[in-house]
Structures are given as structure tokens and as C-alpha cells.
C-alpha positions as CSV (number, residue, x, y, z in Angstrom):
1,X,0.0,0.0,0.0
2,X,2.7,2.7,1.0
3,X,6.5,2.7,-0.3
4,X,9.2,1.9,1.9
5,X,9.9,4.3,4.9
6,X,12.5,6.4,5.6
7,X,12.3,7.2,9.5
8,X,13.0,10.2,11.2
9,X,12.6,9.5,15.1
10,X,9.4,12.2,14.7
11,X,9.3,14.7,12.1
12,X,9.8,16.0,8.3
13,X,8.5,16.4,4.7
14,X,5.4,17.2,2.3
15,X,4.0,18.3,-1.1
16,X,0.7,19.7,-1.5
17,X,0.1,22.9,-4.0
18,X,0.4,26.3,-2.3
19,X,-2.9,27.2,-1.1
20,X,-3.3,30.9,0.2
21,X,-4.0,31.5,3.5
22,X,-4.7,33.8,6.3
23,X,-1.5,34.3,8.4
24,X,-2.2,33.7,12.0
25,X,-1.5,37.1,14.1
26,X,-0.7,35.1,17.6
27,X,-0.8,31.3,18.3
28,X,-1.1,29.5,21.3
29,X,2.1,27.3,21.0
30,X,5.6,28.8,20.9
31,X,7.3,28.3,17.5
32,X,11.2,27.8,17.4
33,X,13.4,27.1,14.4
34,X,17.4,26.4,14.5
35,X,19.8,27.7,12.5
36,X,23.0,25.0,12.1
37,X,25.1,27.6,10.3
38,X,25.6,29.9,12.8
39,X,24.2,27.6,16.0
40,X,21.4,30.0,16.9
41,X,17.7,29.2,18.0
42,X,14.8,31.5,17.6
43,X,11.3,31.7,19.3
44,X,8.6,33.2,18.5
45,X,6.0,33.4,21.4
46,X,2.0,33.3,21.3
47,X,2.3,37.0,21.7
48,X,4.3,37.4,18.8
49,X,8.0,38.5,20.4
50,X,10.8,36.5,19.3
51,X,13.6,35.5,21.0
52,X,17.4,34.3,19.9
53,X,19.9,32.4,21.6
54,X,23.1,31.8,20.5
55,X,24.7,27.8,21.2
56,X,28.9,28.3,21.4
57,X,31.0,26.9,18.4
58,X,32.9,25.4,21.2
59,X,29.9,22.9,21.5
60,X,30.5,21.2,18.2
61,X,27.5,19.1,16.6
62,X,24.2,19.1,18.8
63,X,21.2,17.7,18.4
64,X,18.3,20.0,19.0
65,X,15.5,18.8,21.8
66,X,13.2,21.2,22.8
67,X,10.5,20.2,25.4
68,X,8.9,21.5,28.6
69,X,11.9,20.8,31.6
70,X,10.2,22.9,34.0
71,X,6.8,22.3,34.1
72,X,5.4,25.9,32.9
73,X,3.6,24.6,29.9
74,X,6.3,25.8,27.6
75,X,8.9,24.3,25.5
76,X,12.8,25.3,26.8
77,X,15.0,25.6,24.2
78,X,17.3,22.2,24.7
79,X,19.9,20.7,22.6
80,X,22.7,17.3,23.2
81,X,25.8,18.3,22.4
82,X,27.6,15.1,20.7
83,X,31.5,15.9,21.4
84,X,31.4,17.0,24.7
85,X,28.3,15.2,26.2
86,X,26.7,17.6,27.6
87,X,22.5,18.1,27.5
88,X,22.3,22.0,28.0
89,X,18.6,23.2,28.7
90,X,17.6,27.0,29.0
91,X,14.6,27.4,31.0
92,X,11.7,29.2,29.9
93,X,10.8,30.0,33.8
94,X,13.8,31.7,35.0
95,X,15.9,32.1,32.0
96,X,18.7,29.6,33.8
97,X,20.7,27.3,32.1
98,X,21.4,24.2,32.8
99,X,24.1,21.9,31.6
100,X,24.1,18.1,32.6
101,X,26.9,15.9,31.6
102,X,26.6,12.9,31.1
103,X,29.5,10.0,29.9
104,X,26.6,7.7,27.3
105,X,30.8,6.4,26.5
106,X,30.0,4.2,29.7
107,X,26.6,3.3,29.1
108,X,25.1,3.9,26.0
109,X,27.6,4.6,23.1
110,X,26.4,5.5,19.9
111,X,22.8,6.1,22.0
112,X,20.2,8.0,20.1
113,X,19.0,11.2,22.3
114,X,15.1,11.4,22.5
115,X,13.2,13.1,25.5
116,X,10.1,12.9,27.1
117,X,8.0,12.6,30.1
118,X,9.3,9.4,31.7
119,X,8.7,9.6,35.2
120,X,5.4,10.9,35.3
121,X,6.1,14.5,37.1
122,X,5.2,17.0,34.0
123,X,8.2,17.9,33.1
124,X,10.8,16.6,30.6
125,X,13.3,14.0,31.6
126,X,16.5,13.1,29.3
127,X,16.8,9.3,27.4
128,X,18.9,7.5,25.1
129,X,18.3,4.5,22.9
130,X,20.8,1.9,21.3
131,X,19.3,1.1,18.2
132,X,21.9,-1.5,18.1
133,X,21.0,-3.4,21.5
134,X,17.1,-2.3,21.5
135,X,18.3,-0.6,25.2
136,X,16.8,2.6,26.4
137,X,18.6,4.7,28.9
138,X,16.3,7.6,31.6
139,X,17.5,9.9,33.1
140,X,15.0,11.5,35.3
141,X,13.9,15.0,36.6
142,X,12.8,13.5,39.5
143,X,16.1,12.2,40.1
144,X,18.1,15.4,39.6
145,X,19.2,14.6,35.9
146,X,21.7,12.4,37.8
147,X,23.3,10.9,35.2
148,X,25.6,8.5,37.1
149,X,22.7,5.8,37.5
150,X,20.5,5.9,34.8
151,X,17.5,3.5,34.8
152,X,17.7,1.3,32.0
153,X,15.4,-1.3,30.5
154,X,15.6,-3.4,27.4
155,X,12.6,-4.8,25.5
156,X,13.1,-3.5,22.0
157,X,15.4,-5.6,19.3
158,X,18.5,-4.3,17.6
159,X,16.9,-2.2,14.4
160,X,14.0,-0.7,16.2
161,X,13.4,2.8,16.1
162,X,12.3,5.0,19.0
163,X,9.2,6.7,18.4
164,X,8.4,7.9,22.4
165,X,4.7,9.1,22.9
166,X,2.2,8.5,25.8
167,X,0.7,5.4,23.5
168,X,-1.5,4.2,27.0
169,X,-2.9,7.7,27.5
170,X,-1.7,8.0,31.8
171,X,0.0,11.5,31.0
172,X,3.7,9.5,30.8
173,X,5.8,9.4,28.0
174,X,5.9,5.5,26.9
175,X,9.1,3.9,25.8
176,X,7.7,3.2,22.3
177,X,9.3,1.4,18.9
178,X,8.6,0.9,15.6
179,X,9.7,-2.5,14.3
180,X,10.6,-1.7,9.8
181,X,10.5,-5.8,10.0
182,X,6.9,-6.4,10.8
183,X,5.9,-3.1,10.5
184,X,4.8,-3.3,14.7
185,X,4.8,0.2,16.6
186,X,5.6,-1.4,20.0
187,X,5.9,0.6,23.4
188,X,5.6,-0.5,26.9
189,X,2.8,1.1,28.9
190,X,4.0,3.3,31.7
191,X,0.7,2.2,33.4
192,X,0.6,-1.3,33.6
193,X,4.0,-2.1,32.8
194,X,2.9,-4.2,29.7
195,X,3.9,-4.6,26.5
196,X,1.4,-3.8,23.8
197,X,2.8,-4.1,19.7
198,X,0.3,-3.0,17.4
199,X,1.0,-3.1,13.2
200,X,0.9,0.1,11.0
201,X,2.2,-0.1,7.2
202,X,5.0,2.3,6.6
203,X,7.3,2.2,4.1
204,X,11.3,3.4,2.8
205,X,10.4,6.8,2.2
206,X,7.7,7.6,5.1
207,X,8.2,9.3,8.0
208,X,6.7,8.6,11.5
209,X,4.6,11.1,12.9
210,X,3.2,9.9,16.3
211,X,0.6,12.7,17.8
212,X,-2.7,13.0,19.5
213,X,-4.5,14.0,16.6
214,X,-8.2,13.0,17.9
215,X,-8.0,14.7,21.7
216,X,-8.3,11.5,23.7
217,X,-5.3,11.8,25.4
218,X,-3.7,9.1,23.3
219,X,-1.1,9.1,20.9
220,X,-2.5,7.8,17.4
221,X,-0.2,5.6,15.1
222,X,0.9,8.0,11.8
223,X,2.8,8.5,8.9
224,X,3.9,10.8,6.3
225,X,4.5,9.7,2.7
226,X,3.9,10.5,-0.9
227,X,2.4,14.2,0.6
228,X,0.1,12.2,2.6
229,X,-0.4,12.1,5.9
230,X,-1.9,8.9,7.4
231,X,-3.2,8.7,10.8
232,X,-4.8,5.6,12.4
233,X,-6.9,6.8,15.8
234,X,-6.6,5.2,19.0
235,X,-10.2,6.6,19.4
236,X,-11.3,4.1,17.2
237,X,-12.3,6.3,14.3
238,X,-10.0,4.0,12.0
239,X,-7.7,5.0,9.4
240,X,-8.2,8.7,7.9
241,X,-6.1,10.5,4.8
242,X,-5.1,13.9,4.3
243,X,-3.2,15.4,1.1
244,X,-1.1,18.0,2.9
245,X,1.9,19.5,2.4
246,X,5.0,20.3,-0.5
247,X,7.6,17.9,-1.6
248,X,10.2,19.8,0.4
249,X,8.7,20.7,3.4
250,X,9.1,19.3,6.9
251,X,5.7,18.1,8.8
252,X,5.2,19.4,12.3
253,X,2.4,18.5,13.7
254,X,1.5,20.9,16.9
255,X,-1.5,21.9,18.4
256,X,-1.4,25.3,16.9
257,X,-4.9,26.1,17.7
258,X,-4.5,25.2,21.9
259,X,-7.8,23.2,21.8
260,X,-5.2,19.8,22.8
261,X,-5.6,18.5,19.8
262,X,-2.7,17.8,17.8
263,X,-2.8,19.6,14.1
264,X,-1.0,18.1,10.7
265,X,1.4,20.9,9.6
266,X,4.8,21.6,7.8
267,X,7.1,24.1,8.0
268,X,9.2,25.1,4.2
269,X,11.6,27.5,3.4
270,X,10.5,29.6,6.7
271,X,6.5,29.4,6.4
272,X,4.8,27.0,8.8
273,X,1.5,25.8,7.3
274,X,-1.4,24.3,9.2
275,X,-4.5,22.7,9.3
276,X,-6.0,23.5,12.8
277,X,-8.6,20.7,14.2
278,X,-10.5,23.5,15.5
279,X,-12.3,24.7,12.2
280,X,-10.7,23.1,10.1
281,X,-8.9,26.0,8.6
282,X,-5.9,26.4,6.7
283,X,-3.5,28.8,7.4
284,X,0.1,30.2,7.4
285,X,2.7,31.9,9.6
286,X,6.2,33.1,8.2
287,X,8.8,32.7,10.4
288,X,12.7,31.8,10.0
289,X,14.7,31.3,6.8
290,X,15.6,28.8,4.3
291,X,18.1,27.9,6.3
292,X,16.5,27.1,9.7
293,X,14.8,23.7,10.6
294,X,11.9,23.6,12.9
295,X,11.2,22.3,16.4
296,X,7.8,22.0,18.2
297,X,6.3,21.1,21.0
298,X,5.3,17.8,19.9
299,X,7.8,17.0,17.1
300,X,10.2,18.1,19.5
301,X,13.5,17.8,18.3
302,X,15.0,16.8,15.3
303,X,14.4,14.5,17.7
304,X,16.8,12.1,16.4
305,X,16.7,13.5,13.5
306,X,19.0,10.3,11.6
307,X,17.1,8.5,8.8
308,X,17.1,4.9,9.6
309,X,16.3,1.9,7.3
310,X,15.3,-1.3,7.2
């Protein structure tokens, strides 16, 4: 049914013909885009003010994870720095930075960054996963970020790829798969401590784009391919297709329209486009440059941002 799937841990790519579109004057999630040329993020708030902070050269490569740390309901700008392993995060609260290292040498090498919700207290907590063992690493808010003793568990095969999402709907981020050999999404529920695999065609050239897009709490199984996204609900409303996007855009879904449900859009050449759940409506929202790639709320990060195939 769909090609193969080429799978970014969360996030990227369209092709849909330009509609035209009222541009939204303030939005209720916080947009931020990153600039890899000259290592600088910028924000745009729901008021409209925009923000820039600058990451040191001395930081090397990073990969860019930008989630809610502090428990304010907004995302702080975060990124991993690969060379000197070091997660910085610069809180939204109280404009502090914080920089936590952490030696994945000794437990995780070649680990894949992804973050999320894993103990349960609101607020963001740092993880790893070896692709190559099927091992996920935690480190916890709860815990301090210590990064000494990092919980680890291991259900997942060597070729999985992490797609982390509260799958069980109890408000924690579950560790969460998907298997390119069966085609399973497979993530252990942080509520019963079960294992629950479910299948979901994706192919090569798709892209994995896990979200609440219904409002149950839930995250729903989807994909992006051939400018389509594909979305099968956990609310039971089956599968649904949408033609949305441009060839070389980057989907984003984010719940752009604050009503907690999450909305298909894509961000190209520094316009985000969206369809909001709310109307629906389309619309669009110009900000960054050609040269900047986007980060939400939900799409988080480039979130490991590395294609993987089968």
C-alpha cells in the first residue's frame, strides 16, 4: 500500500500545492526554528515576540531537543551536544541554564537522544536509545538529571526505532518502537508495565509522525509519505487520509490552535502551514529562513533526527 519508509525518530517532509492563507497574528504554541550555520535558535511566542539564543562553536555538533523541563507549559530551548556530552537546557521559567553531563561512553555509546515525560512529574526528563541493542537509557527529573545511575530497560530488538509518545494515555511518555521488519509500533505502557505491539504499514520513504491527533489523550499511530499524511486513531475512528503539504517541506504536527488537539502541519523554506482541528482552517505563519529547521512542541526535536532503514 505505501513505499518503503524512511524514518526520522518524529518529524519532516510534504507536497501539497500552495494554497493561500490567512496568516495567523498570535498562536497558542511557541514556534522555534534552529539555525545549524551559525548555532542559533529562535522563538517566536504566542504573543508574537521573538527570541534568539546563541549555542557556542565550542559545542561542536548538537542535536536539537526542545521540550517543557520545568513544568510551565512551555517548551525550553534544549539541545545534546555530541563531542562534549553535555545536554544543555535554558529554561523558559527563569531564563537559567542548565548543563548536565553525562558519559553515554560508559553506558550507551552510539545512543540516540530522544526526551520525554518518563517519570510521570510534567516535566521533561533526558533518554537514550541503542538502536543497536534495543536498550533505552532515563534519566529523570525526579532524580536530579543524575546521570551517574541511569535507569535502564531493554525490550526493543537491535533495528528498532524510537518513536516515544504517551501510547497508553496516563500522562507518561511511553518507551515506544517501531519494528521496519513487521511493521509493529511497540511501546511499553508506563501504566501497567505491559507490552502492547500494534502493526501500521510504513514504508522506505515515510516518516513517523506519532501525535494525539483525535484529543483522547492518546497518541494515534501516523505516517507521512507520498504528501500524505496517514493517521490511524486510538479513538477508534479507523484510518483517515489527508493530502497536505509540498515535496520539500518538513511536517510538524503541533497543536497550533491550543484546543489539545494535535494539528497536521509543515514548516518550508520559513513558512509553517497548518490545518488547525479547530475549524478546520488552513493557514500560514512566516517565520525563520531557508536555512533554519523547525522544532515543536510535539515534534520536538530533530528528535533524532538520523534516517534509519530497514
Amino acid at each position: 500500500m505505501f513505499r518503503n519508509i524512511s524514518i526520522l525518530v518524529l518529524v519532516f517532509v510534504i507536497g501539497f500545492p500552495l494554497f493561500a492563507g490567512e496568516a495567523a497574528a498570535n498562536s497558542p504554541t511557541d514556534l522555534i526554528v534552529f539555525d545549524r550555520t551559525n548555532n542559533t535558535f529562535m522563538r517566536r511566542a504566542a504573543d508574537g515576540k521573538v527570541s534568539v539564543i546563541n549555542i557556542a562553536r565550542s559545542k561542536g555538533e548538537i542535536v536539537s531537543l526542545c521540550a517543557d523541563h520545568d513544568g510551565d507549559g512551555k517548551t525550553d530551548i534544549g539541545y545534546w551536544s555530541i563531542s562534549d556530552r553535555t545536554w544543555t537546557i535554558v529554561r523558559s521559567s527563569d531564563g537559567q541554564t542548565l548543563n548536565i553531563a553525562i558519559d553515554t561512553a560508559r553506558f550507551a555509546a552510539n545512543a540516540i537522544p530522544v526526551i520525554g515525560n518518563f517519570d510521570g512529574d510534567r516535566r521533561a526528563d533526558i533518554g537514550f536509545f541503542v538502536a543497536k541493542t534495543g536498550t533505552w537509557f532515563f534519566i529523570n527529573s525526579l532524580d536530579g538529571y543524575d546521570g551517574t545511575t541511569p535507569s535502564r530497560f531493554s525490550v526493543d530488538k537491535a533495528g528498532d526505532i524510537p518513536v516515544a509518545a504517551d501510547d497508553d494515555g496516563a500522562g507518561t511518555t511511553d518507551a515506544a518502537v517501531f519494528r521496519p521488519s513487521t511493521y509493529e509500533w511497540i511501546y511499553r505502557s508506563s501504566a501497567t508495565g505491559e507490552t502492547i505491539a500494534e502493526k501500521f504499514v510504513a514504508g522506505e520513504k515515510d516518516i513517523l509522525v506519532p501525535a494525539d491527533y483525535d484529543g483522547d489523550g492518546k497518541a494515534d499511530l501516523a505516517i507521512y509519505g507520498d504528501s500524505t499524511w496517514t493517521f490511524r486513531r486510538s479513538s477508534g475512528a479507523g484510518i483517515e487520509k489527508l493530502v497536505f503539504g509540498f515535496a520539500d517541506a518538513m511536517p510538524t504536527p503541533t497543536d497550533i490552535d491550543g484546543d489539545g488537539v494535535a494539528d497536521p502541519a509543515f514548516y518550508r523554506n520559513g513558512v509553517w502551514y497548518f490545518y488547525d482541528s479547530s475549524t478546520p482552517r488552513l493557514h500560514t505563519l512566516a517565520f525563520g529562513t531557508p536555512r533554519t529547521a523547525p522544532l515543536t512542541m510535539i515534534a520536538a526535536t530533530e528528535r533524532s533526527s538520523a534516517r534509519i532503514k530497514r
